[in-house]
N, C-alpha and C positions, 0 to 999 in steps of 0.2 A: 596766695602763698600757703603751703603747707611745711610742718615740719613733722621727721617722723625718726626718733630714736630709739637704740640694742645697744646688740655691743655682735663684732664676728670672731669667731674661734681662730687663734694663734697656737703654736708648739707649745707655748709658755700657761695658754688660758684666756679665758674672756679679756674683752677693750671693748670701752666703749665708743660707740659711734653715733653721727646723728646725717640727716638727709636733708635737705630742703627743695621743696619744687616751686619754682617759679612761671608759671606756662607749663610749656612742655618741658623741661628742662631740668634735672637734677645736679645739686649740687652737694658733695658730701664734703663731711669732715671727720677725720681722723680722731677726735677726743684724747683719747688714748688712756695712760693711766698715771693718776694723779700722786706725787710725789709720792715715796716712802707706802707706796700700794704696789700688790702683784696684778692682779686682776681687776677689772673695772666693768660693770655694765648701767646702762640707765633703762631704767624702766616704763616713765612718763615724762610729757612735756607738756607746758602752759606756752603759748604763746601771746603777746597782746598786740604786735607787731611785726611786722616782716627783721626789725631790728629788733628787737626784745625776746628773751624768750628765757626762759627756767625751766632744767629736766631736772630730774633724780633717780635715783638709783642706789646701789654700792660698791663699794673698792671693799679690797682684801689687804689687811694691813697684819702682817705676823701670825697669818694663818686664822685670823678673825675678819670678819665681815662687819665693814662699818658704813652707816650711811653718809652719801654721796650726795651734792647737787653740784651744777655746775650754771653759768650765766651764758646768754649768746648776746651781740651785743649788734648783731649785723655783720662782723665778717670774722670774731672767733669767738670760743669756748674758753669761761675760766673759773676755775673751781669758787663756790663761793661755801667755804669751811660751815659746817655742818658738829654741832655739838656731838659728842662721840660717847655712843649704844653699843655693848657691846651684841654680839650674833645679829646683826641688825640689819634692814633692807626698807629700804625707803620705794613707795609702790606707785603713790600716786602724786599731784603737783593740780592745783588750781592758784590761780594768779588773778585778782581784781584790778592789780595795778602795780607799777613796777615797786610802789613800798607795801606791799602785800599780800603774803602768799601763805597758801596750809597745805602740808605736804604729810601722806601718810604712810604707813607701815608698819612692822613690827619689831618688836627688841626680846628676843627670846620668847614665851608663849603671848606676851602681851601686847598690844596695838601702842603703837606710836606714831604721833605728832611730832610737826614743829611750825610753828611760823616766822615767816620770811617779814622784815618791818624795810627793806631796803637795802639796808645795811648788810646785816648777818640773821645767821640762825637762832632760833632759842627754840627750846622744848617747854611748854607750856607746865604750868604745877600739877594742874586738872590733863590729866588724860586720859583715853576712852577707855573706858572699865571694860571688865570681861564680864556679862552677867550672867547670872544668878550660878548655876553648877558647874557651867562651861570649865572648863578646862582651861583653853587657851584660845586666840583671838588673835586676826591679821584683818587688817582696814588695805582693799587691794583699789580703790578710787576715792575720789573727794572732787565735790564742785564749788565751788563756793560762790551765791547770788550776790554777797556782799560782807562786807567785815565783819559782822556779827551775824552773818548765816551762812554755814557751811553744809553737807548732808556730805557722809564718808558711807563706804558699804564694805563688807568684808564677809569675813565667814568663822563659824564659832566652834571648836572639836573638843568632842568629848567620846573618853573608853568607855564602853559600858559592856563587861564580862570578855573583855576583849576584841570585842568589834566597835571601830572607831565611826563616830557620828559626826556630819556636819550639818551645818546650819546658815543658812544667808541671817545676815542683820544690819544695822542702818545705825547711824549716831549723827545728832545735831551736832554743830559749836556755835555758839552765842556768842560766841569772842571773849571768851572766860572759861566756860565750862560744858562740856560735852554729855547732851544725852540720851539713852538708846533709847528709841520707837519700838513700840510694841506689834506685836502680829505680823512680823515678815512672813506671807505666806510661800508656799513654796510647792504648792498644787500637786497636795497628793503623791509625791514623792517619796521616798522615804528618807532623802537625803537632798541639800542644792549647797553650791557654790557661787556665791556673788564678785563679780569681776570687775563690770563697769557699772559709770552713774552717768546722768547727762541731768539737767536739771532746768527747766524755763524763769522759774520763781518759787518762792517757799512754798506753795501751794501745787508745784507741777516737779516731780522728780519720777524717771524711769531706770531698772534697774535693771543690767541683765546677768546671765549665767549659765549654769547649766542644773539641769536638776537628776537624780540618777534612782532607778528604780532595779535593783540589783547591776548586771552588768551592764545595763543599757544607758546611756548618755542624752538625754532629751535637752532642747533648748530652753532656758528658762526667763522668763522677765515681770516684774510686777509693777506697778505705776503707785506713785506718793501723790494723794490728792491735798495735801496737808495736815490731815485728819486722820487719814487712815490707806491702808492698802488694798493693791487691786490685782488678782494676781490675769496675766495677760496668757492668754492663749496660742502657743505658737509650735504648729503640729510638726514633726518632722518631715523631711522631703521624703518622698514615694522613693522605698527604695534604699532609702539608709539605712545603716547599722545604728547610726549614734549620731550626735552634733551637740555643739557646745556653742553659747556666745560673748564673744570675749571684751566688746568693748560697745558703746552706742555713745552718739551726738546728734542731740533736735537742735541740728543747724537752723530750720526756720521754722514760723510759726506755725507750720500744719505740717512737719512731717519731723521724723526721727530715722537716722538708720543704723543698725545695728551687724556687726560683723562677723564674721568666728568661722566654724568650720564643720560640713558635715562629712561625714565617712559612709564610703562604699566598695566593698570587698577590699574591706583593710588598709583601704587608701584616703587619705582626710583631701578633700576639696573645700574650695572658700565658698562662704556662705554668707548672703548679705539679707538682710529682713527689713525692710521698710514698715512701720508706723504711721499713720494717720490718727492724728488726734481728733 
């Protein structure tokens, strides 16, 4: 079973939607938009069962953008109320168990949390800091190995004389309090973008993105040994202008793969990289 959630464009504006495959076999659903909102999209899904599942995302409530989750239960969608951020967009979703989830995003320039206990939402007191001069900070994945270890990744921007900087970075949760890892490296770049996380154990997390060397878009990913980081090498296809990678999963113990897209003569194709650990 797979499930795979957006949202498709209406007269009106985004809805969200979600997909599920069974075999060969797709099944979608409608989602749609959640009471007293205009627009709706979701952005990630946890699943733990072909019956259970958790996305998020956000609705548009009076012209602000608030975070969104919604429940799958096996045969529908229904919102599970979400403590309300304003400017706010809920990115990613890991799920250990149907009483346990960490979901992230941002609320204006700053990263936000929440975790899921079963029940309902709450937003943590401790949330990811922006560090040291940054500016502003968005957490775009989260995996979580277990209730007191999570690993989120995002990206950090900052002005400087007018040209804006980014930065990939990484933050722990302990199940209390969140804190950022040092040396995300970002190979020589002069700028990266961190997207997705996939992660085996506190000691195994892979992270991809893109990293950017003026106009050009290079694929990016670096590996969390526990300790420290590793930044991974992955050359562009013969022939591209540019490529990005937008999400990875080490489905099993010796392989990861990772997805996104390269471009050629202005046209973006899908792009899948396989790891070998």
């Amino acid at each position: 079973m797979c499930m795979t959630v957006g949202s498709y464009g209406t007269s009106g504006g985004q809805v969200a939607w979600a997909q599920r495959q069974v075999g060969s076999a797709w099944t979608m659903w409608n989602i749609g938009v959640p009471a007293g909102a205009t627009r709706s999209e979701l952005n990630d899904v946890s699943c733990l069962t072909s019956s259970w599942c958790m996305g998020v995302g956000w609705k548009m409530v009076s012209g602000d953008d608030k975070p969104f989750a919604t429940g799958f239960n096996g045969s529908a969608w229904t919102e599970t109320p979400t403590p309300v951020h304003s400017n706010a967009a809920l990115k990613g979703v890991s799920c250990i168990s149907t009483s346990y989830c960490v979901a992230v995003g941002s609320t204006g320039s700053k990263p936000l949390a929440q975790v899921w206990n079963g029940f309902s939402w709450s937003t943590p007191g401790a949330q990811p800091p922006v560090p040291g001069s940054w500016e502003s900070a968005v957490l775009n994945s989260v995996h979580c190995v277990s209730a007191t270890w999570c690993m989120a990744t995002g990206s950090l921007r900052r002005n400087e004389s007018g040209t804006v900087y980014w930065r990939p970075f990484a933050d722990i949760w302990n199940g209390s309090s969140w804190t950022t890892t040092t040396g995300v490296p970002w190979g020589g770049n002069t700028e990266g973008l961190a997207f997705g996380i996939s992660c085996r154990s506190t000691s195994e997390c892979w992270i991809v993105g893109e990293g950017r060397s003026g106009s050009t878009l290079r694929p990016w990913a670096v590996r969390w040994t526990g300790s420290t980081w590793e930044i991974q090498s992955i050359p562009l296809v013969a022939g591209a202008e540019g490529a990005q990678l937008r999400d990875i999963s080490c489905y099993a113990s010796s392989s990861c793969k990772a997805t996104g897209w390269s471009r050629f003569s202005g046209v973006q194709n899908a792009l899948v990289e396989t790891v070998t650990p």
